[in-house]
C-alpha positions in Angstrom: 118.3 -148.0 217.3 117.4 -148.3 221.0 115.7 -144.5 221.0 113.5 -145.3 217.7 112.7 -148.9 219.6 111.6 -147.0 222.7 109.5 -144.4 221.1 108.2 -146.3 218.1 106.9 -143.1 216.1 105.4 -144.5 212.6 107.2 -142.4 209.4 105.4 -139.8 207.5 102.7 -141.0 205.5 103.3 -142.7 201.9 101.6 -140.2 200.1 104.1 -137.3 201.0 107.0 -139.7 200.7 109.6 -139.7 197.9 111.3 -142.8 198.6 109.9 -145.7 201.3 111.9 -146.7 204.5 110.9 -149.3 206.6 111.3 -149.3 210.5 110.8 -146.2 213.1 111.3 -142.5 212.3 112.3 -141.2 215.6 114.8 -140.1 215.7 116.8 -140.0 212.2 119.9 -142.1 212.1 120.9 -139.8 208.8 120.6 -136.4 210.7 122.3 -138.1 214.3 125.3 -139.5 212.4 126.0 -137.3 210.2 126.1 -134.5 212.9 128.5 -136.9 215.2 130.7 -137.2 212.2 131.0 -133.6 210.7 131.2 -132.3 214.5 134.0 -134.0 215.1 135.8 -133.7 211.7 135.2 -130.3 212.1 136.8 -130.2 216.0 140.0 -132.5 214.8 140.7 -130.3 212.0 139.8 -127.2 213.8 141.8 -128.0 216.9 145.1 -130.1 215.5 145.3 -129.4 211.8 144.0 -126.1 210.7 145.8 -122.9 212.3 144.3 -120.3 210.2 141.0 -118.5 211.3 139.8 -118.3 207.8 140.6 -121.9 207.6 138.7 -122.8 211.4 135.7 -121.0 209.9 135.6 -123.2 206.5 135.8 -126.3 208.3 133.0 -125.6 210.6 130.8 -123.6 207.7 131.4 -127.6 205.6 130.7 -129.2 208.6 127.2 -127.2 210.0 126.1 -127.0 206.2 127.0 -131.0 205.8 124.8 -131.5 208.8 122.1 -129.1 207.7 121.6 -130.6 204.0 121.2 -134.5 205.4 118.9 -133.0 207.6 116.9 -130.9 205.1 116.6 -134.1 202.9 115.5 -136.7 205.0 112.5 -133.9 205.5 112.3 -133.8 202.1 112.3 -137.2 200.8 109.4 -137.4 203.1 110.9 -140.0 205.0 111.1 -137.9 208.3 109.7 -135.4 210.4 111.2 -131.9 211.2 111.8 -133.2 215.2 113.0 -136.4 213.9 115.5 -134.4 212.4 116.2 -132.1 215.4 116.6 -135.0 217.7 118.8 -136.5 215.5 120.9 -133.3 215.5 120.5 -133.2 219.2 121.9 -136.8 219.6 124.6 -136.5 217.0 125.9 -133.2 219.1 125.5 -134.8 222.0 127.4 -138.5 221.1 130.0 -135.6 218.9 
């Protein structure tokens, strides 16, 4: 909330949107949680849980394609940009 405050970037134009939002678009709050979330699912299972390496690879394959498909639709609903994303994903890791 405090990032898309600061920078203040305006959402893609209605026309190419899907669905409306209101509020900021910078950076999405989708693609940053979801990242935090599935990162550190993923590392709990990974690390605690889940002994087997065909098992360790599952969880994170879920986890990066999880992240990857919120991502992808926010772009695709028209409701953010491609670095609105990124940043997100970027944050998410980071916070993760």
């Amino acid at each position: 909330v405090t990032a898309k405050a600061v920078v203040g970037r305006d959402r893609p134009a209605s026309p190419y949107a899907v669905i409306s939002e209101d509020g900021f678009s910078f950076p999405s709050g989708h693609a940053t949680g979801t990242a935090a979330v599935a990162l550190l699912c993923a590392w709990i299972l990974t690390r605690w849980v889940i002994n087997s390496w065909p098992g360790k690879v599952l969880a994170w394959s879920i986890a990066v394609g999880l992240t990857g498909a919120v991502g992808f639709s926010r772009v695709y609903l028209g409701v953010h940009y491609v670095s609105d994303v990124l940043a997100g994903w970027l944050l998410g890791a980071a916070w993760a």
